[in-house]
ROBAZA-284964 format. One line per field, with one value per residue: residue in one letter; y, z, x of N, C-alpha, C, CB in turn. Coordinates in Angstrom, 2 decimals, always signed. Atoms other than C-alpha are relative to their C-alpha. Glycine has a CB too. Layout:
<sites>
aa	a / ...
n.c2	Y / ...
n.c3	Z / ...
n.c1	X / ...
ca.c2	Y / ...
ca.c3	Z / ...
ca.c1	X / ...
c.c2	Y / ...
c.c3	Z / ...
c.c1	X / ...
cb.c2	Y / ...
cb.c3	Z / ...
cb.c1	X / ...
</sites>
This chain:
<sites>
aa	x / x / x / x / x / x / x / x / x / x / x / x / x / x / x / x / x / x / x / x / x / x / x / x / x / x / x / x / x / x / x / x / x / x / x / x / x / x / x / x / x / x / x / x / x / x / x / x / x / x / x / x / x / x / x / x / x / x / x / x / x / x / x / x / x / x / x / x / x / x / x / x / x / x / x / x / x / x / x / x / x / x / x / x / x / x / x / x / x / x / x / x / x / x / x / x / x / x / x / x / x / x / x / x / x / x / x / x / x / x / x / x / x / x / x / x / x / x / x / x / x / x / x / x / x / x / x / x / x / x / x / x / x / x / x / x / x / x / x / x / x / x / x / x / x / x / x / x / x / x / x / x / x / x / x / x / x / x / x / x / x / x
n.c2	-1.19 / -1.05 / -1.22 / -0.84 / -0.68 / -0.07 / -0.93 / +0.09 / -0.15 / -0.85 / +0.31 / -0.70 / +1.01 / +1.07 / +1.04 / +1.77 / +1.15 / +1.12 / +1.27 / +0.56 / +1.60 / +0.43 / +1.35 / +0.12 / -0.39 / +1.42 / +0.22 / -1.16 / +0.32 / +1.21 / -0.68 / -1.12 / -0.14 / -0.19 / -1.31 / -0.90 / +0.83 / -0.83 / -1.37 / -0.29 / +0.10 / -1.12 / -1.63 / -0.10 / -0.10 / -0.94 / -0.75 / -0.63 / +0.27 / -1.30 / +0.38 / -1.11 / -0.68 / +0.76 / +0.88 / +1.14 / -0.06 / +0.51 / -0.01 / +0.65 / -0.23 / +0.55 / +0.06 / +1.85 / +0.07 / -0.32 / +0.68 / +1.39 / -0.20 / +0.72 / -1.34 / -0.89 / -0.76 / -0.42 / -0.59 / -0.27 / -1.14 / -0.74 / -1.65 / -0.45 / -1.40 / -0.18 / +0.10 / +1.66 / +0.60 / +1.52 / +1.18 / +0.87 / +1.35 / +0.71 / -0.30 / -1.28 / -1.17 / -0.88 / -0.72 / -0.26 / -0.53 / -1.57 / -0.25 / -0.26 / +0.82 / +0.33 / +1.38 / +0.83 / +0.26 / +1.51 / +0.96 / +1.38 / +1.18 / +1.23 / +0.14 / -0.68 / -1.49 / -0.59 / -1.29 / -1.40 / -0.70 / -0.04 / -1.47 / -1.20 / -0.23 / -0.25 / -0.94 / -1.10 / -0.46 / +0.45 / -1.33 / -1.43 / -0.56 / +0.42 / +1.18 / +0.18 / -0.39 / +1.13 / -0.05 / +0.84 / +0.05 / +0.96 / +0.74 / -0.55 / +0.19 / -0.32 / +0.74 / +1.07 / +0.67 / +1.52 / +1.08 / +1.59 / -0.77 / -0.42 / -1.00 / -1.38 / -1.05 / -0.91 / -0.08 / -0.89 / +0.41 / -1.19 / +0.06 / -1.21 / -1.04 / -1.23
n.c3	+0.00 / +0.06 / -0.95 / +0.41 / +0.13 / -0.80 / -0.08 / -1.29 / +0.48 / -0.84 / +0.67 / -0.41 / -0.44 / +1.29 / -0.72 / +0.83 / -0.38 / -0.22 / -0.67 / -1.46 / -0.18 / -1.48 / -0.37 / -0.23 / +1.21 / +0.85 / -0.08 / +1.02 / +1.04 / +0.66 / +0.11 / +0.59 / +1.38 / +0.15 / -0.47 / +1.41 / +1.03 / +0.21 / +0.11 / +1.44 / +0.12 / -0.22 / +0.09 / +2.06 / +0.11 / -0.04 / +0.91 / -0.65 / +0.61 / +1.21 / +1.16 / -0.03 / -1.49 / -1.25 / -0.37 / -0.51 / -0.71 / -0.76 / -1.32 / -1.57 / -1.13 / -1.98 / +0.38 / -1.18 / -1.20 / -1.05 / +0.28 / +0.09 / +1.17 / +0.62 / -0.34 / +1.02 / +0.72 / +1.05 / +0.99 / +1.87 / -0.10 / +1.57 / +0.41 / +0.83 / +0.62 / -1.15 / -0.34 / +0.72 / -0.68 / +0.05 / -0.65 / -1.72 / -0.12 / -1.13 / -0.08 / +0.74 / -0.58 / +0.99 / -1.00 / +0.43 / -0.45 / +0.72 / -1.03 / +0.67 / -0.32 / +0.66 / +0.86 / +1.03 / +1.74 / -0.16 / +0.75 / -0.52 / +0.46 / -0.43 / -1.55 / -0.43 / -1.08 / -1.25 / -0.15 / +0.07 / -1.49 / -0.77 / +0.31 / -0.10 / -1.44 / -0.69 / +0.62 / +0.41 / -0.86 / -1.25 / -0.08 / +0.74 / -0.95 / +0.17 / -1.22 / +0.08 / +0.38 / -0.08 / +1.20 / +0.18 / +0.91 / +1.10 / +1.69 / +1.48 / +1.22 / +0.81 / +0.77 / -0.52 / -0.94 / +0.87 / -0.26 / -0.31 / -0.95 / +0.90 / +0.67 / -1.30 / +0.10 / -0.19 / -0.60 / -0.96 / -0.87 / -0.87 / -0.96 / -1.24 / -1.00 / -0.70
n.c1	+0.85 / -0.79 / +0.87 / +1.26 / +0.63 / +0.96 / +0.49 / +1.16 / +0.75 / +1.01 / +1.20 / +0.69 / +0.98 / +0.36 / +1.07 / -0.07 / +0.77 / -0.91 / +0.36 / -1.19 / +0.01 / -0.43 / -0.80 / -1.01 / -0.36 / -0.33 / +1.75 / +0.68 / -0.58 / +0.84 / +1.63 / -0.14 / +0.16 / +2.00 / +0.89 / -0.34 / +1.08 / +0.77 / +0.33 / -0.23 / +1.66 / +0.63 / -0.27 / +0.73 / +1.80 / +0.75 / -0.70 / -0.71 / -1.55 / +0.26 / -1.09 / -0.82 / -0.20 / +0.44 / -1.01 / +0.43 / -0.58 / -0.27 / +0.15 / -0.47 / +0.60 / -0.68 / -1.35 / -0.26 / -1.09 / +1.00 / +0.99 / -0.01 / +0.41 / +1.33 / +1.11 / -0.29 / +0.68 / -0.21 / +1.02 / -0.20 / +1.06 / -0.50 / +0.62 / +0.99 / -0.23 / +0.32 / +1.19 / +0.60 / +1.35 / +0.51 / +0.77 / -0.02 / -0.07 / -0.06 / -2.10 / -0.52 / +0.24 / -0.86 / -1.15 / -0.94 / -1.79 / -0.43 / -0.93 / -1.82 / -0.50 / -1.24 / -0.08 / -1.07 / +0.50 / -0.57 / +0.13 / -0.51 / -0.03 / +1.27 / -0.42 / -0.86 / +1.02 / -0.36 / -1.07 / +0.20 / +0.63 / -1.17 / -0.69 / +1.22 / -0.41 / -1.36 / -1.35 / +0.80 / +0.95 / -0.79 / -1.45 / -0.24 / +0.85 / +1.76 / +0.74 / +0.94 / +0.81 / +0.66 / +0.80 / -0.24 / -1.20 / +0.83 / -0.88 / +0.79 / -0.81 / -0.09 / -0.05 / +0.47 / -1.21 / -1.03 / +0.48 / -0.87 / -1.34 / -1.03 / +0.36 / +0.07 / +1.19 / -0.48 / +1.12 / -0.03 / +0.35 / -0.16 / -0.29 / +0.63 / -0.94 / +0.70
ca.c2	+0.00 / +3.36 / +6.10 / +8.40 / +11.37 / +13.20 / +15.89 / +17.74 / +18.24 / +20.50 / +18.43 / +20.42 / +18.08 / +14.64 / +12.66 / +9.28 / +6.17 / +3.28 / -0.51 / -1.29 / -4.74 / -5.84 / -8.83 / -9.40 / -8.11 / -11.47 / -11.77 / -8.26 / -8.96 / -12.65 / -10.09 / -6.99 / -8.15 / -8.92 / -5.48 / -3.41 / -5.55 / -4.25 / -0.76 / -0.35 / -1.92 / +0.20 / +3.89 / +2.57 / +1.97 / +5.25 / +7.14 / +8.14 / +7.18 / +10.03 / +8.89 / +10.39 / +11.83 / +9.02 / +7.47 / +4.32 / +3.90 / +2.18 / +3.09 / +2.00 / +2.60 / +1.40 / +1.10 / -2.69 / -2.29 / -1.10 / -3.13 / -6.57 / -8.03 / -10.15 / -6.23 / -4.50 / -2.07 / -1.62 / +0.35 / +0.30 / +3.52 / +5.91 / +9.78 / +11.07 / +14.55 / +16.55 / +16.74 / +13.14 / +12.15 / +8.51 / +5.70 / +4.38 / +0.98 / -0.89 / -1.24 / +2.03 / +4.77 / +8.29 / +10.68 / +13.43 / +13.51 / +16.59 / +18.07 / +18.27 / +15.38 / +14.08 / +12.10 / +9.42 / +9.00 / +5.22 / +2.88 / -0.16 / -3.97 / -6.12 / -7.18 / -4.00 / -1.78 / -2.65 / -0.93 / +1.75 / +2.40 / +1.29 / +4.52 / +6.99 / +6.33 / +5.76 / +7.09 / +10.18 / +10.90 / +9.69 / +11.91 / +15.25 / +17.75 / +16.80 / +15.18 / +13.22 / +14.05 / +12.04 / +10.92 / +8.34 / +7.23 / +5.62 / +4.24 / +6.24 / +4.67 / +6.30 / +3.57 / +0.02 / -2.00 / -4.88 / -8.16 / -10.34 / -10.04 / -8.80 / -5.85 / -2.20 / +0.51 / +3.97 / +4.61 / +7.31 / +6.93 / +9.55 / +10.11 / +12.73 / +15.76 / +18.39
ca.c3	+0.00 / -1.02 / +1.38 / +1.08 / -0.05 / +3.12 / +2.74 / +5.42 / +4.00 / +5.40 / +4.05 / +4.09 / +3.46 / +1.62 / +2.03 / +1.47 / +1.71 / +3.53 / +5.02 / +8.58 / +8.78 / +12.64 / +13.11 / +12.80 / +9.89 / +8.45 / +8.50 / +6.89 / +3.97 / +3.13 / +3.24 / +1.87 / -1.93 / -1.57 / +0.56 / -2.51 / -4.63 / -2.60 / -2.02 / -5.91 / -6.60 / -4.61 / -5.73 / -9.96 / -9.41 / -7.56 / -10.23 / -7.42 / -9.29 / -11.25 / -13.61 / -12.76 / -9.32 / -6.97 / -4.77 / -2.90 / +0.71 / +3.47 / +6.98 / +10.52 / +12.95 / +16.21 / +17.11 / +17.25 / +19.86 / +22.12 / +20.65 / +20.78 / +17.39 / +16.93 / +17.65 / +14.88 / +13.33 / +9.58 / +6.79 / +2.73 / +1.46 / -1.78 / -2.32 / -3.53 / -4.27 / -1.19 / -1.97 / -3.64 / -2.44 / -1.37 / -1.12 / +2.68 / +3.06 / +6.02 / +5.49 / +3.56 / +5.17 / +4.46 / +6.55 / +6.21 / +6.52 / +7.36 / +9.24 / +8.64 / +7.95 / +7.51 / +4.35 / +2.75 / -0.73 / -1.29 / -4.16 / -2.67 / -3.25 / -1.71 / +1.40 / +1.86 / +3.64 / +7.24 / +6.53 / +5.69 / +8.37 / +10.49 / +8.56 / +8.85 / +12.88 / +13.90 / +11.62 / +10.66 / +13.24 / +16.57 / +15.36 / +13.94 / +15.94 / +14.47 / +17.43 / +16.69 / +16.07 / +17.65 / +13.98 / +11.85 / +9.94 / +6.30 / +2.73 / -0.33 / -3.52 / -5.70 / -8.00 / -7.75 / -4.95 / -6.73 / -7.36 / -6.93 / -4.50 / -7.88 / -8.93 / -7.08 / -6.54 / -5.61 / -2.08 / +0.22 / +3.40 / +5.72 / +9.24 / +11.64 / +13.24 / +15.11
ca.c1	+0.00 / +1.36 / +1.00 / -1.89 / -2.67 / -4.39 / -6.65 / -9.02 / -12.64 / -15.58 / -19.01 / -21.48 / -24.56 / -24.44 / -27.49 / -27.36 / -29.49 / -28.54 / -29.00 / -27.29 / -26.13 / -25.55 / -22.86 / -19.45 / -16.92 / -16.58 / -20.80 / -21.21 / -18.31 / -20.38 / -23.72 / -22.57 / -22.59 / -27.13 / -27.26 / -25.36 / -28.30 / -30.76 / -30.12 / -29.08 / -32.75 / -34.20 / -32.68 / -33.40 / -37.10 / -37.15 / -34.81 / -32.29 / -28.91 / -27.60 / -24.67 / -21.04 / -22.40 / -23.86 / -21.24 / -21.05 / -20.16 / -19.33 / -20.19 / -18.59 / -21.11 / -19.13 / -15.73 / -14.68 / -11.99 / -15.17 / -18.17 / -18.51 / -18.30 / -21.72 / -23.15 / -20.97 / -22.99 / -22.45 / -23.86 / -24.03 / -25.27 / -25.14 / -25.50 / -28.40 / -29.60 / -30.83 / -34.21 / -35.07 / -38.57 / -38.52 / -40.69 / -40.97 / -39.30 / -38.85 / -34.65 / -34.16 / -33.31 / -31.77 / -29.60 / -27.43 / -23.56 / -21.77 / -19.20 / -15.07 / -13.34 / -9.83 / -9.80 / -7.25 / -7.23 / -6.18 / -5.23 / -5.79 / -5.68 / -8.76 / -6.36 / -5.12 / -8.29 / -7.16 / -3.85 / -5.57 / -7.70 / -4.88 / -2.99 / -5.86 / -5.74 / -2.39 / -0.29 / -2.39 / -4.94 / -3.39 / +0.13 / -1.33 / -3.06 / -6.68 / -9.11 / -11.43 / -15.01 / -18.21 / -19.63 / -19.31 / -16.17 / -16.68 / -15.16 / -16.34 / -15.65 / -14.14 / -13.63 / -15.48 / -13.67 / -11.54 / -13.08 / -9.86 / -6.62 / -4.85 / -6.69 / -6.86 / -9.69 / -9.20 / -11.32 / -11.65 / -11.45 / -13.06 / -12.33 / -14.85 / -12.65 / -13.38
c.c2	+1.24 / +1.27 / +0.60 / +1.31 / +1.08 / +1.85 / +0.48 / +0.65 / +0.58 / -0.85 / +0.85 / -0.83 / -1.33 / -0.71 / -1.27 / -1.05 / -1.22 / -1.35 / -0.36 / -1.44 / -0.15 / -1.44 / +0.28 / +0.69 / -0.95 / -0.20 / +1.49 / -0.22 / -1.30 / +0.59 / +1.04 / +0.20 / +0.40 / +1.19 / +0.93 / -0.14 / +1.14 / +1.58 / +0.68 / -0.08 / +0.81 / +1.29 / -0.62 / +0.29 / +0.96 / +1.35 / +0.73 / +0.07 / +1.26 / -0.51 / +0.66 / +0.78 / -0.84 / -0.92 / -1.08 / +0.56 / -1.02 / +0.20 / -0.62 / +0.36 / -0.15 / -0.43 / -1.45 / -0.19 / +0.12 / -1.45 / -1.53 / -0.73 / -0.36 / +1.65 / +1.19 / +0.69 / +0.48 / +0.38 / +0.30 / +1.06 / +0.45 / +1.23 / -0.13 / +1.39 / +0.39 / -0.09 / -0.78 / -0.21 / -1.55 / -0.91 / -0.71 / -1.16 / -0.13 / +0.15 / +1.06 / +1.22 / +1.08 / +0.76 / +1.06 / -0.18 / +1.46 / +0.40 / -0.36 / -1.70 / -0.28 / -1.08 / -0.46 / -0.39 / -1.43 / -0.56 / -1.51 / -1.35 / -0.47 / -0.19 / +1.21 / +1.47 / -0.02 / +0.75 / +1.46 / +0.81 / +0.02 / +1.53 / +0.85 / +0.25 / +0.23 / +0.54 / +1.34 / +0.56 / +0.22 / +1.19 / +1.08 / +0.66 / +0.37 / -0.73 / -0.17 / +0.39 / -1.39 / -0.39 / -1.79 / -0.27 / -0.85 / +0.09 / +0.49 / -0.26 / +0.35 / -0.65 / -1.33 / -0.48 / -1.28 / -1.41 / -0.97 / +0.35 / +0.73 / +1.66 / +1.16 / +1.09 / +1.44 / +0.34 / +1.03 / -0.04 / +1.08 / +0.06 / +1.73 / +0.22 / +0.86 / +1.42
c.c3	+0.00 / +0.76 / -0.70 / -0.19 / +1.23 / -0.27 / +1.29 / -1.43 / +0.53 / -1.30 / +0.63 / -0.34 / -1.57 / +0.76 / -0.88 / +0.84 / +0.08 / +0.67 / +1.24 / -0.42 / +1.75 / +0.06 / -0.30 / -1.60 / -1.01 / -0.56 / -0.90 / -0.97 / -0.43 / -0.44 / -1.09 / -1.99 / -0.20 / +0.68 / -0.81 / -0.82 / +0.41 / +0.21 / -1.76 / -0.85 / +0.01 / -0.51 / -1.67 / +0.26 / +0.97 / -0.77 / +1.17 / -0.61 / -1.09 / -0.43 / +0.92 / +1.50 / +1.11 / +0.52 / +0.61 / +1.58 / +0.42 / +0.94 / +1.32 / +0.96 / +1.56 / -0.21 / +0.57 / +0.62 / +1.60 / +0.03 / +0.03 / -1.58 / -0.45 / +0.25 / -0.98 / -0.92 / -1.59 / -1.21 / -1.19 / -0.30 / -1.22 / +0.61 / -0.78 / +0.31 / +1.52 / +0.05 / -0.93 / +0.98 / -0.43 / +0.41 / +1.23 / -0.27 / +1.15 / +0.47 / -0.65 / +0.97 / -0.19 / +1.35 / -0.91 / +0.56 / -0.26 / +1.36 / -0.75 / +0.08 / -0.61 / -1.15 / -0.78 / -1.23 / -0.34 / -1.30 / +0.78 / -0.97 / +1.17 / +1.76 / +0.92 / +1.06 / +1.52 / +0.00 / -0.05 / +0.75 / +0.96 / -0.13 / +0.54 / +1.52 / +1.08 / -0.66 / -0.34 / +1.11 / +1.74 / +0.33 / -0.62 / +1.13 / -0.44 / +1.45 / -0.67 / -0.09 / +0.42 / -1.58 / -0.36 / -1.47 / -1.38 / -1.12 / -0.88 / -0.95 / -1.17 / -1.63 / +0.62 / +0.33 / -1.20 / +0.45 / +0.13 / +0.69 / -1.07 / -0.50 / +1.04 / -0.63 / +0.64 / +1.26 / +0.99 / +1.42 / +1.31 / +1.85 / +0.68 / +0.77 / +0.42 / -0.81
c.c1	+0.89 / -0.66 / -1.46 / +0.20 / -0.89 / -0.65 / -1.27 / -1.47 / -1.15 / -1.47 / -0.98 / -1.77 / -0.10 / -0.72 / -0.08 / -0.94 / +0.44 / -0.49 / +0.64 / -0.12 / +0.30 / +0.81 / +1.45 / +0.39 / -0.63 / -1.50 / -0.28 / +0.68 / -0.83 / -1.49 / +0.11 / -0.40 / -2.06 / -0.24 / +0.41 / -1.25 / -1.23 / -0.24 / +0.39 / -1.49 / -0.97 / +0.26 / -0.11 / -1.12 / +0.10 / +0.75 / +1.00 / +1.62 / +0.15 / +1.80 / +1.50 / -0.19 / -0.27 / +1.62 / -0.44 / +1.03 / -0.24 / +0.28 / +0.06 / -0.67 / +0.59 / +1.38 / +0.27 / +1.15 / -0.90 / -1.18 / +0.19 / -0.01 / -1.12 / -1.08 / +0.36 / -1.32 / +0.50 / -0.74 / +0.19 / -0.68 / +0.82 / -0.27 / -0.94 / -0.42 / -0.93 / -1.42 / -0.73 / -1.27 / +0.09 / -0.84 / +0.51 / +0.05 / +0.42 / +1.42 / +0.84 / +0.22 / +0.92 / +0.09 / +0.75 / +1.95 / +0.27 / +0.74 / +1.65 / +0.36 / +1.42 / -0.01 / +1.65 / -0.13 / +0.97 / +0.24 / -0.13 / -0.59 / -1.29 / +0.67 / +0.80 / -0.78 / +0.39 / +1.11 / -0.37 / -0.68 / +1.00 / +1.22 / -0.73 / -0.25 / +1.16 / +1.05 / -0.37 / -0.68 / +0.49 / +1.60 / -0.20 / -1.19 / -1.65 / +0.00 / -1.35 / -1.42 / -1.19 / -1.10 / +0.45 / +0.98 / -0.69 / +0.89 / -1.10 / +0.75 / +0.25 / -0.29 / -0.83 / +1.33 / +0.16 / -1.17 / +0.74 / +1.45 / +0.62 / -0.16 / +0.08 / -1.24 / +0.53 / -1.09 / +0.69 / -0.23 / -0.28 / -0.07 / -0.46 / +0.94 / -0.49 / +0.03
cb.c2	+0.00 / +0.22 / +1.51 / -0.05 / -0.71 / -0.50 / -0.05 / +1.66 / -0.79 / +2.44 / -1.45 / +1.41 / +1.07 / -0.93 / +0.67 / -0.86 / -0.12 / +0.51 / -1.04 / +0.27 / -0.87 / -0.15 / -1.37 / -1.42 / +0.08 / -1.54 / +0.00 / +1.56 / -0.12 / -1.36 / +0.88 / +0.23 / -1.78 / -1.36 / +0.54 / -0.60 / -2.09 / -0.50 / +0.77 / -1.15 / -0.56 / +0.09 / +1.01 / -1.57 / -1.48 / +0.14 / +1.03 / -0.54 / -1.77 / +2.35 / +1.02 / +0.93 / +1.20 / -1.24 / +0.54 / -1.64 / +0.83 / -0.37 / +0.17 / +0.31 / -0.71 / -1.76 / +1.26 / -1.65 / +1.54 / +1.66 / +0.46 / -0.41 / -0.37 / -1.88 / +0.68 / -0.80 / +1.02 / -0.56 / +1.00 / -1.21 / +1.11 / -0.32 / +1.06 / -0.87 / +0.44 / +1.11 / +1.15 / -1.71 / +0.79 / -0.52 / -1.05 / +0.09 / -0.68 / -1.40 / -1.25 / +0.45 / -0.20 / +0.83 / -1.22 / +1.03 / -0.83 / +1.32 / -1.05 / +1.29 / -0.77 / -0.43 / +0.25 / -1.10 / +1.69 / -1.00 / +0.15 / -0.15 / -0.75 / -2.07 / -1.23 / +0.32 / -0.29 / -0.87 / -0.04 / +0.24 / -0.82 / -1.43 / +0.47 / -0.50 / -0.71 / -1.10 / -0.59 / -0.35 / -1.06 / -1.91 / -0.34 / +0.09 / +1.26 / -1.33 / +0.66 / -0.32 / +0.51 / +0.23 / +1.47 / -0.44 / -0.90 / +0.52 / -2.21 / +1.53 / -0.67 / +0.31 / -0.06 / -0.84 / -0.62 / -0.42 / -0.24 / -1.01 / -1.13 / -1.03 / -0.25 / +1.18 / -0.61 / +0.81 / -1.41 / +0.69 / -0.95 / +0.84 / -0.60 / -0.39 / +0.63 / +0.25
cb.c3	+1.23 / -1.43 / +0.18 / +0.95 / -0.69 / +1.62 / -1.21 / +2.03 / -0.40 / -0.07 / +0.05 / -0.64 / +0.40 / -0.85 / +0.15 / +0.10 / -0.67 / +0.79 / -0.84 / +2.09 / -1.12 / +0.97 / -0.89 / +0.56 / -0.08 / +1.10 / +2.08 / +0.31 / +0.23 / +1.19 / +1.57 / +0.46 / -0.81 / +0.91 / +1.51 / -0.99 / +0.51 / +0.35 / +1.33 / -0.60 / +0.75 / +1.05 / +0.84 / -1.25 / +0.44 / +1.45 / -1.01 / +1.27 / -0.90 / +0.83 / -1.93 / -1.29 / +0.25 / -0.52 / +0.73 / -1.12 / +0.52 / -0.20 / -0.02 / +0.53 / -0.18 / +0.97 / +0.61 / -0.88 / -0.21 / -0.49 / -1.15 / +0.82 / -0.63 / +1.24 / +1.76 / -0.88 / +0.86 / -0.18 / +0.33 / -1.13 / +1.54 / -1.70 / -0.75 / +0.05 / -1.99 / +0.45 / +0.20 / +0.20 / -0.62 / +0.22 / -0.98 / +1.11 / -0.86 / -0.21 / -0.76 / -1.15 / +1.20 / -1.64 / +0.66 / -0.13 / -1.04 / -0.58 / +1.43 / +1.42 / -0.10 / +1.03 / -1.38 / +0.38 / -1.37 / +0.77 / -0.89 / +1.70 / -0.01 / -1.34 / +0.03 / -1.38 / +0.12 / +0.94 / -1.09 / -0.92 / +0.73 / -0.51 / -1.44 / -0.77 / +0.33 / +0.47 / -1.42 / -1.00 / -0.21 / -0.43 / -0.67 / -2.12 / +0.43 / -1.63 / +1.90 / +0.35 / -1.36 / +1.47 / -1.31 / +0.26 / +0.84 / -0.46 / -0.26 / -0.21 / -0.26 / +0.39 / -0.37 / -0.85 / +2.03 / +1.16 / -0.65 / -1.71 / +0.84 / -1.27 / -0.64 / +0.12 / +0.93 / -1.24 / +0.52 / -0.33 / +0.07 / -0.55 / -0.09 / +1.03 / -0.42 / +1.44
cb.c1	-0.97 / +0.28 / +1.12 / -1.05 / -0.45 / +0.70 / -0.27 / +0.54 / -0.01 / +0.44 / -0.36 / +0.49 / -1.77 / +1.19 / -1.65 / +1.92 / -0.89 / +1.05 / +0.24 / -0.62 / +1.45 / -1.43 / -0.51 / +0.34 / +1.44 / +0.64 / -0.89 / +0.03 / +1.48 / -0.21 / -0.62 / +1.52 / +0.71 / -1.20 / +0.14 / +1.40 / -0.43 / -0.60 / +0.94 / +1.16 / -0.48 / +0.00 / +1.83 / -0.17 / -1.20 / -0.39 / -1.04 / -0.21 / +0.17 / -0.44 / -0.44 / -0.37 / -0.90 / -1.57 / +0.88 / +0.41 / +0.03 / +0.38 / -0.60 / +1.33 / -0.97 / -0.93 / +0.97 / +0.08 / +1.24 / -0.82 / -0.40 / -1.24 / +0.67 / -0.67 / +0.18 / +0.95 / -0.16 / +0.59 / -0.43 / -0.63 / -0.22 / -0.95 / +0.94 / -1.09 / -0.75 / +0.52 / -0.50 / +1.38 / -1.59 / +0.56 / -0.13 / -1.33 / +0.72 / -0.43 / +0.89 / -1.07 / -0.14 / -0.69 / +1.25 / -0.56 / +1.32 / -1.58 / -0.47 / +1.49 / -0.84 / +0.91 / -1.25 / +0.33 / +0.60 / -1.01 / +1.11 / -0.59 / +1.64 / +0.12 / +0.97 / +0.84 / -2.13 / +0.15 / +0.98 / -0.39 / -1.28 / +0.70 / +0.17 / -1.60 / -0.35 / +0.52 / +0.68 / -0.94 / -1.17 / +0.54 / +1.46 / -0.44 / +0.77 / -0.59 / -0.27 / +0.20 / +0.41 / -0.83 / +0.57 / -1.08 / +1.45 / -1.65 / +0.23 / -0.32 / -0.05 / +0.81 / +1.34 / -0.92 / -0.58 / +2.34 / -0.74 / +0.40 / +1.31 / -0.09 / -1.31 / +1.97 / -1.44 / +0.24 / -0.70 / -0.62 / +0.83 / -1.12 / +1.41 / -1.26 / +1.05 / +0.76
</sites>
């Protein structure tokens, strides 16, 4: 993994729609492909995808050094436009993000995302005079994540500061 890139970022409101999963890493990576399915499903049939601007994420709800893991909180989610009118579903739900954050700009390989969170805290966050921020940290993909250890994606990785 080649260093990063770090930039700080002031969001000022991205709203995105998203699925929590609750269980372990290992249990949301075996899930994660059918909850992409259905929140992609869902935002066609209600015309929310807009070419060139919708991103993809990947939301850490809880910190697993604290949390237990069968209680991990995790969340798949896109951008969409601030004032999209959506159909009420049961597992859909929309939010904004917003507030400063430190982001890493990544090439990575498939086995290479804990380094990079591992960067973005201890080598970055932990030694520069940013503090933390109570929010929630997350992976925006620039590029689609790699489908095989060989290939690389370009992902963002943002980190809530004060």
């Amino acid at each position: 993994m080649e260093k990063p890139q770090i930039t700080i970022k002031d969001v000022k409101e991205m709203r995105i729609i998203y699925i929590r999963f609750k269980g372990t890493y290992l249990e949301f990576r075996k899930n994660s492909r059918k909850l992409f399915e259905k929140l992609f499903d869902y935002a066609k049939k209600n015309n929310l995808i807009i070419p060139e601007v919708t991103k993809v994420l990947t939301i850490y709800n809880d910190n697993p050094f604290i949390t237990d893991s069968r209680n991990l909180r995790t969340s798949v989610a896109m951008t969409i436009t601030v004032g999209a009118v959506l159909e009420a579903s049961d597992e859909i739900t929309d939010t904004i993000i917003s507030g400063k954050f430190g982001v890493g700009s990544f090439e990575l390989k498939l086995n290479e995302y804990g380094d990079a969170w591992h960067h973005m805290y201890h080598e970055w966050l932990f030694k520069s005079k940013e503090k933390a921020r109570d929010s929630v940290p997350f992976e925006l993909y620039v590029t689609e994540p790699p489908k095989s250890l060989k290939g690389k994606s370009y992902t963002d990785i943002y980190i809530p500061i004060e």
